[in-house]
N, C-alpha and C positions, 0 to 999 in steps of 0.2 A: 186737366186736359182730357178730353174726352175722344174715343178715336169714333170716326163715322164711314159708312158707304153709302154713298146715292146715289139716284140712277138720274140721269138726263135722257128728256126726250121729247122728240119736237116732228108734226107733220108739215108742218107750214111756215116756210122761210129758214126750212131748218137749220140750212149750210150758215144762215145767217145768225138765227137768234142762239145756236149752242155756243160758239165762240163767243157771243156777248155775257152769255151766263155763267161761262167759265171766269171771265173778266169780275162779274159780281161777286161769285162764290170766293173768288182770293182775296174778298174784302173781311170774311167772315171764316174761313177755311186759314188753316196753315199745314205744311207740309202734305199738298196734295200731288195723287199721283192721278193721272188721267187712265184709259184705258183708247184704246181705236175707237174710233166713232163707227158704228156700223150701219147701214139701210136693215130694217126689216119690214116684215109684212103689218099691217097690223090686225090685229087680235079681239074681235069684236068688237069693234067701229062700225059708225055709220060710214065715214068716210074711207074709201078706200086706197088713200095716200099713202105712201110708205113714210114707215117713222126713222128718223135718226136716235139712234141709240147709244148711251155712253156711259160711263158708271167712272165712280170718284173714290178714293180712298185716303182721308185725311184726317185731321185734326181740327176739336176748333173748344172754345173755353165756354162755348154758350149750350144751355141747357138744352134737352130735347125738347122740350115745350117752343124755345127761345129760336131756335134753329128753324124749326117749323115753320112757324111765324115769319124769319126772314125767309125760306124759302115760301112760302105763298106768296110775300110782299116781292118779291122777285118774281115771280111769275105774273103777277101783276103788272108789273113796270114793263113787262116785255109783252104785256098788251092783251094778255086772258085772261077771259069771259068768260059768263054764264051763258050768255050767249051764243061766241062762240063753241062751248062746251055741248050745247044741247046740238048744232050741228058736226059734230065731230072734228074741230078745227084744235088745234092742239098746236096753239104757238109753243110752249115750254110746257112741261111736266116733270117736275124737281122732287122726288121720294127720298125720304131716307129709310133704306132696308135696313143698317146696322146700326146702333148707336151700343156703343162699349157691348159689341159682342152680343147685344140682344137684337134678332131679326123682327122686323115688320115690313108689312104688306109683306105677308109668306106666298100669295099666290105667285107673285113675280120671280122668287124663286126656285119656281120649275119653268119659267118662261127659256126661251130658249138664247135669246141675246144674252140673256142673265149667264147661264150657263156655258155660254161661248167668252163671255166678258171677262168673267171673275177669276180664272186665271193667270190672266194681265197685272191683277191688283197683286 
């Protein structure tokens, strides 16, 4: 068992698509713990939408490679582009910072939601 953190994050439909992603992630996630969803600003975008922000602390048996994989193929399903992407439209955005204790995408890390969040976990 591998233990994980990811962050969620959505500018467009967001009140919608994080609770649907939450629903996916517990297909693939076991004993997860949520954190508050928060509005931020966002962070070198084109678009100037605010993002919902969320972060996850859980379990799950699938490799970090494996993991990855379903979370692109999740974001996908909830309808993002390349397309979208080059306009700043950020249906879902599904990172994993931790996977057994080792961080990635370190920038997000001094992000500020990050930093607001991760004592919840």
């Amino acid at each position: 068992m591998h233990q994980v953190i990811l962050s969620l994050a959505a500018n467009c439909d967001a009140e919608k698509n994080l609770p649907e992603a939450r629903l996916c992630l517990e297909q693939i996630l076991t004993f997860t713990h949520y954190t508050n969803a928060i509005w931020t600003e966002p962070i070198g975008c084109k678009r100037k939408d605010p993002y919902l922000n969320q972060m996850v602390k859980a379990n799950t048996e699938l490799t970090f490679e494996q993991l990855n994989e379903q979370l692109k193929a999740i974001e996908r399903q909830m309808g993002r582009s390349t397309e979208d992407r080059q306009q700043g439209i950020v249906r879902l955005d599904l990172d994993i910072l931790e996977y057994d204790g080792v961080r990635h995408h370190l920038a997000d890390w001094d992000r500020h939601y990050v930093k607001l969040l991760l004592p919840q976990l």
